[in-house]
C-alpha positions in Angstrom: 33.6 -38.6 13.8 30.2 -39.4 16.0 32.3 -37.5 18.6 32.6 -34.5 16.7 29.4 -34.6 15.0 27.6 -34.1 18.6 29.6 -31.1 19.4 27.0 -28.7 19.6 24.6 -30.2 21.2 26.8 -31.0 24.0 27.8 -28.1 24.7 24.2 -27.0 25.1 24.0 -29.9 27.4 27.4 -29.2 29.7 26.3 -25.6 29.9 22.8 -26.5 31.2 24.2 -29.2 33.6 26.9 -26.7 35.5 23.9 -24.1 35.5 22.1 -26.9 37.5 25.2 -28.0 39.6 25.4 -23.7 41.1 22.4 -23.5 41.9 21.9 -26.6 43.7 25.4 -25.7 45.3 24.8 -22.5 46.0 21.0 -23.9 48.0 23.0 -26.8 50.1 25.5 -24.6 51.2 22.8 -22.0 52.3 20.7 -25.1 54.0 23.8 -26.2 55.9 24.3 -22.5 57.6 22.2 -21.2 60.6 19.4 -19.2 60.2 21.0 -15.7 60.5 24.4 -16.5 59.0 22.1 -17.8 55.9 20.3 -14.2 55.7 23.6 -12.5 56.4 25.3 -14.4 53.3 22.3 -14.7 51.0 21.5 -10.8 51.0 25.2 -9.8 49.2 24.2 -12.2 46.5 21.4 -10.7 46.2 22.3 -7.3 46.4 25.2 -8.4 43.5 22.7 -10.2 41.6 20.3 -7.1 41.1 23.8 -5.1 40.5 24.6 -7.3 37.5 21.0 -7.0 36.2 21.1 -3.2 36.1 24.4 -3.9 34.7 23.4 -5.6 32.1 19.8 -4.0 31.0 21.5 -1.0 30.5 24.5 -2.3 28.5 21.9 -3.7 26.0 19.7 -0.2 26.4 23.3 1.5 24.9 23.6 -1.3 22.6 20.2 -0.6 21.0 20.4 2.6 18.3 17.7 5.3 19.6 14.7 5.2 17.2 12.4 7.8 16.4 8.7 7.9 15.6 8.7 6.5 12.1 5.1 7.2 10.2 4.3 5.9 6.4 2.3 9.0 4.7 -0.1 8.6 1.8 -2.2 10.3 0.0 -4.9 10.0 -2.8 -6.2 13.3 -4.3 -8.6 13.9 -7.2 -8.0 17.5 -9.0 -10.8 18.5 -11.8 -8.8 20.9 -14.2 -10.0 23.6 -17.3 -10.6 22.2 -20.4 -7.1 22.4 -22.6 -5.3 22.1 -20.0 -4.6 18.0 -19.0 -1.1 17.7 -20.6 0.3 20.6 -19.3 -0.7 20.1 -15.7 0.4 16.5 -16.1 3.6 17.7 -17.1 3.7 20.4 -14.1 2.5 17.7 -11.6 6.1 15.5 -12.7 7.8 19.0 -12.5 5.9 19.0 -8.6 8.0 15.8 -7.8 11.3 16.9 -9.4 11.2 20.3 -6.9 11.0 18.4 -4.1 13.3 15.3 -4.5 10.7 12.9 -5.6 9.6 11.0 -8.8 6.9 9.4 -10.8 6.7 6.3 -10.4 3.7 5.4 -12.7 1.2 7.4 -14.7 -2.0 6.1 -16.9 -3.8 8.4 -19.0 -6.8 8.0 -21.3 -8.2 10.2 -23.9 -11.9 11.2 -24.7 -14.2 11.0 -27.2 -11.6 12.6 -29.3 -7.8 11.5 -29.9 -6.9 14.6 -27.5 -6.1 13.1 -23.6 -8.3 14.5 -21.1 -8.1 12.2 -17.9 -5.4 10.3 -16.1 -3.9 9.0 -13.0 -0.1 9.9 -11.4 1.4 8.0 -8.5 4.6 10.4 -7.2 7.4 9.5 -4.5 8.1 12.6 -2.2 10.4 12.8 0.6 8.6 13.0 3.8 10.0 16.2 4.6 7.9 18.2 1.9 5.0 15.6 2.0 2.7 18.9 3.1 4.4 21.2 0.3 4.5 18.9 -2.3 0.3 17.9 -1.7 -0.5 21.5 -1.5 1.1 22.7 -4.8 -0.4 19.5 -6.3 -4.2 20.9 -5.3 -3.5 24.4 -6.8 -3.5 22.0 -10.0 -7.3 23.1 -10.4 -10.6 22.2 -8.0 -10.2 19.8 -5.0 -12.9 16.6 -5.6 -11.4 14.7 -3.2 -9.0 14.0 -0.5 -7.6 11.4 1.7 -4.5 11.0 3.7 -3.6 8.6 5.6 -0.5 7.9 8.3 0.6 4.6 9.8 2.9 4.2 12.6 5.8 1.8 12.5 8.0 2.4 15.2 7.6 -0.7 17.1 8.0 -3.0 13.8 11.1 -0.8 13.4 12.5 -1.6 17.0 11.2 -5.2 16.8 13.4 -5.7 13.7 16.2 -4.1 14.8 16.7 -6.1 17.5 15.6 -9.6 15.5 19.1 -8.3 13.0 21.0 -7.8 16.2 20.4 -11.0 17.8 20.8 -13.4 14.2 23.9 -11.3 13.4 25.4 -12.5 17.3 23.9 -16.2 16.0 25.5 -15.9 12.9 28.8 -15.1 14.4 28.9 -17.9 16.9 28.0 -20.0 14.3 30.6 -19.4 11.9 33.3 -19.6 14.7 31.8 -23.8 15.6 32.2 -23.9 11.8 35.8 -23.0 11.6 36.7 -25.5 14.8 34.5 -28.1 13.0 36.9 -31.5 12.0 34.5 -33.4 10.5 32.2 -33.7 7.5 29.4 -34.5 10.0 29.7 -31.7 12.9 30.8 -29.5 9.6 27.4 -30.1 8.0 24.7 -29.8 10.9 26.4 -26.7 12.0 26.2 -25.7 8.0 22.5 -26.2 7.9 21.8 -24.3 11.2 24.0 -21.4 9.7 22.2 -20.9 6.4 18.7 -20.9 8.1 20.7 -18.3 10.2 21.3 -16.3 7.6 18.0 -16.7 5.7 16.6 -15.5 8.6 18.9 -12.8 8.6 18.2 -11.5 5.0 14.2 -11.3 5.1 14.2 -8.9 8.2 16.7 -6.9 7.0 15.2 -6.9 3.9 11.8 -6.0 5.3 13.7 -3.2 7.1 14.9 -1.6 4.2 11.0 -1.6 3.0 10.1 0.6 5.7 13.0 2.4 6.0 11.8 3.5 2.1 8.2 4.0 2.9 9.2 6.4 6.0 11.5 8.3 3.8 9.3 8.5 0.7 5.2 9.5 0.8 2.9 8.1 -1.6 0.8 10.7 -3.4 -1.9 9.4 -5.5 -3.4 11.8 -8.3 -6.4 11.8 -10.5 -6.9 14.5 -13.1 -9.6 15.0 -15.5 -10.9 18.1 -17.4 -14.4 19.8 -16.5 -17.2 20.1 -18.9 -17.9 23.6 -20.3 -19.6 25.6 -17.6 -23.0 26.7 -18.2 -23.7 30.5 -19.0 -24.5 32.6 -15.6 -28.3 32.8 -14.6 -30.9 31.1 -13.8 -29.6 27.8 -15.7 -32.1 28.1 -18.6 -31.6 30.1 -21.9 -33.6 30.8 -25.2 -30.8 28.8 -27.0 -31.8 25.8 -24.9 -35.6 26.7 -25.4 -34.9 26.1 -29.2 -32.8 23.3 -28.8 -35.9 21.7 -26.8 -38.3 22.6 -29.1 -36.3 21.4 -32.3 -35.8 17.8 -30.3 -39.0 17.7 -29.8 -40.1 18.8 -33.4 -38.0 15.7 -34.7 -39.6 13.2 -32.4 -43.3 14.0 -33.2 -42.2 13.8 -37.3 -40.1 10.6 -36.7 -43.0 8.8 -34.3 -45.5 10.1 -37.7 -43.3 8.2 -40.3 -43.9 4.8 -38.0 -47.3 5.3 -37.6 -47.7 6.0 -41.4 -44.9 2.8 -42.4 -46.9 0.3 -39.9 -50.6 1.7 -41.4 -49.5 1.9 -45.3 -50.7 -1.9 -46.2 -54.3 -1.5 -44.3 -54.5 1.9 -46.4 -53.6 0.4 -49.5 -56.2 -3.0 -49.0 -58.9 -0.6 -48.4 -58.1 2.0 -51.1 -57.9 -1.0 -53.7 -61.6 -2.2 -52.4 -63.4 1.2 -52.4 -62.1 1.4 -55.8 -63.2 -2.1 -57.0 -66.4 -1.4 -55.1 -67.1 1.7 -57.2 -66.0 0.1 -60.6 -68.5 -2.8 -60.1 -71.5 -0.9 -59.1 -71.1 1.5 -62.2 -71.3 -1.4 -64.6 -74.7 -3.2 -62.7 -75.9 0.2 -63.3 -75.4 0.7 -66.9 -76.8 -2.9 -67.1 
């Protein structure tokens, strides 16, 4: 059982040990021969050894799959639209999506001082392809406020990971095989616990590589709408209707601030009305005294 349990890392051991038994063959034997016949034999090897190198780099350059530029587009864009008019260019803005391919994949909409809905948010899905058609139907919705687009580039995350899959997928393998030659509960378990790591391993990249593989395909558009105030009449921005309007404002103030003045003064009028009277009263009877 001890036997079997240490079958991995023995292996690892005997392959390091006849790595270290060539090469220190392979220098005594050169040390042993003369100086010429040691160049005359050492340069095949060499020549052999940079053979199997170009051998091999470009064995693993078929292996690889050919990956193109792979960019994540989003965009956040704030439309001010007519007045009446929210619902239906929220509705045409999902109809946007559907043309294309895409979707919405959340909306949040708020209404004004009213019950009627006259602002909101919509974040759409659009395949890459008609990003640029897609955002510029979406900005005939009404007047541009604001726009921003940004791209990020994640073609070396998207080789890196490929090759990370490639390599566990080869570890996996070899690891299943030492699990199937495995004849002990011991060697049975240790290769077990390397194997599930393995594969955890395993899952999160490839995981993480369908995330980007769904960001590349599909573009984030974000989209704000909210309706415009009426526009003022033509001119120079100042009418006799809003003349009147200032005046009457103004004409409330002055009576309102004159009601205070007259609520806060009231008692001292009062206290000195009833004295002037009392005053009078008592001087009219001294005189007819």
């Amino acid at each position: 059982m001890k036997r079997t349990g240490l079958l991995v890392p023995l292996a690892l051991v005997l392959a390091l040990a006849l790595a270290a038994c060539n090469s220190s063959g392979g220098s005594g034997s050169s040390g042993e021969a003369s100086g010429g016949g040691s160049a005359a034999r050492a340069e095949p090897g060499a020549l052999e050894g940079a053979a199997f190198d170009r051998e091999r780099k470009g064995a693993l350059a078929s292996a690889l799959p050919v990956i193109g530029p792979k960019i994540v587009k989003n965009a956040s864009l704030t439309v001010s639209i007519r007045r009446g008019q929210f619902q239906d260019d929220v509705d045409e803005a999902g109809r946007i999506a559907d043309t294309f391919g895409g979707f919405v994949v959340s909306s949040n909409v708020e209404a004004g001082s009213g019950t009627r809905l006259v602002r909101g948010s919509l974040v759409l899905r659009i395949p890459a392809e008609h990003y640029g058609e897609a955002l510029e139907r979406l900005r005939g919705l009404g007047k541009v406020q604001s726009l921003r687009e940004s791209g990020e580039d994640v073609t070396r995350e998207f080789v890196d990971l490929h090759a990370r899959v490639r390599q566990l997928q080869a570890v996996e393998a070899q690891l299943l095989e030492l699990l199937q030659r495995a004849d002990g509960v011991p060697a049975a378990l240790a290769v077990q616990n390397q194997l599930a790591q393995v594969q955890l391993d395993l899952e999160q990249a490839q995981g993480r590589l369908r995330y980007l593989d769904d960001q590349v395909a599909y573009s984030t558009i974000s989209l704000d709408l909210h309706e415009t105030a009426v526009a003022p009449p033509p001119g120079d921005g100042f009418s006799i209707v809003d003349a009147w309007a200032t005046a009457g404002s103004a004409f409330l103030a002055v009576v309102g601030w004159i009601f205070v003045g007259l609520a806060v003064a009231a008692p001292v009028l009062i206290l000195l009305a009833a004295g002037f009277f009392a005053g009078r009263t008592i001087r009219r009877r001294l005189a007819q005294a």
